[in-house]
Each structure stands twice: as structure tokens, then as C-alpha cells.
N, C-alpha and C positions, 0 to 999 in steps of 0.2 A: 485565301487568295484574293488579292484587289486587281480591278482594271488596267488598264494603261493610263484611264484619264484619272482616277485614284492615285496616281503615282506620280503624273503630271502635277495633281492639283496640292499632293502634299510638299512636292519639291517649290512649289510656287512658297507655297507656307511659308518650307523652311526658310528659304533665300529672303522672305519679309523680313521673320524673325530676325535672320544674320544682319540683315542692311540695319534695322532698328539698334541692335544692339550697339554698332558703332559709334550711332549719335548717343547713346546712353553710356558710353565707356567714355565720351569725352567730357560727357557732364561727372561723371563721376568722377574721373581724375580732377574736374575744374572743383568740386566740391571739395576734395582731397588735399588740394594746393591751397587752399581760401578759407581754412580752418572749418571747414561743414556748409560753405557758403551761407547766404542770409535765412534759409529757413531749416540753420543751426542742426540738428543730427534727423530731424522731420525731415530736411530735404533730404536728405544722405538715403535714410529709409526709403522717401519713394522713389528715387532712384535705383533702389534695391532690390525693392519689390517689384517694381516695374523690367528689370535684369531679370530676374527669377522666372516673373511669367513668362519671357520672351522665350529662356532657355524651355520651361516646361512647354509651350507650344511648339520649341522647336521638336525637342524629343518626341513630343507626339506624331510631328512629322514623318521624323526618321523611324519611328513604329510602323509607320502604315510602307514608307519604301522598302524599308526591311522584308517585308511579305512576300513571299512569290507571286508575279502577275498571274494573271485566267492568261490561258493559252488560244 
């Protein structure tokens, strides 16, 4: 069981993650359309890895709201 402000403070998380992700889906398309853009399949990568971590911080998120609050 986590708190109310546990639930708060993951839901903050998540919503970071989600806002990031967006800027990083349009780099990723702009890579996509630009043949890998200028730093050729290394950029592509850290736009990939940097998608990945967002998505695995977001899940961690949604782990701790999943819980039942203290009552």
C-alpha cells in the first residue's frame, strides 16, 4: 500500500514521462524522414534509448498507482 502523496508524486512522474515522449517521437520521425538525420543511426539510437528510458520510468510509475492507497 502507498500514500495519497506516493500516488500524487508517481502520477507527476508519469505525465513527465508522457510530455517528454512527444518531443522525442517528433525527433524520431524527423530522423526517420532525413535518412538517420546527421548523427547517421547514433542519432536514431539515442533517440531510442532515451524513448525506452522514458517508457521504463513511466511503467515504474504506473507500478507504484497500481497499488492500493493506506487508507
Amino acid at each position: 500500500m502507498v500514500s495519497m502523496e506516493d500516488h500524487v508524486r508517481a502520477g507527476l512522474v508519469f505525465a513527465e514521462q508522457i510530455d517528454g515522449y512527444w518531443a522525442l517521437s517528433d525527433q524520431l520521425r524527423g530522423l526517420m524522414f532525413a535518412g538517420h538525420g546527421p548523427g547517421g543511426d547514433a542519432g536514431l539510437e539515442d533517440v531510442l534509448r532515451a524513448i525506452a528510458a522514458r517508457a521504463t520510468a513511466a511503467a515504474d510509475a504506473v507500478a507504484v498507482i497500481a497499488q492500493p492507497r493506506d487508507s
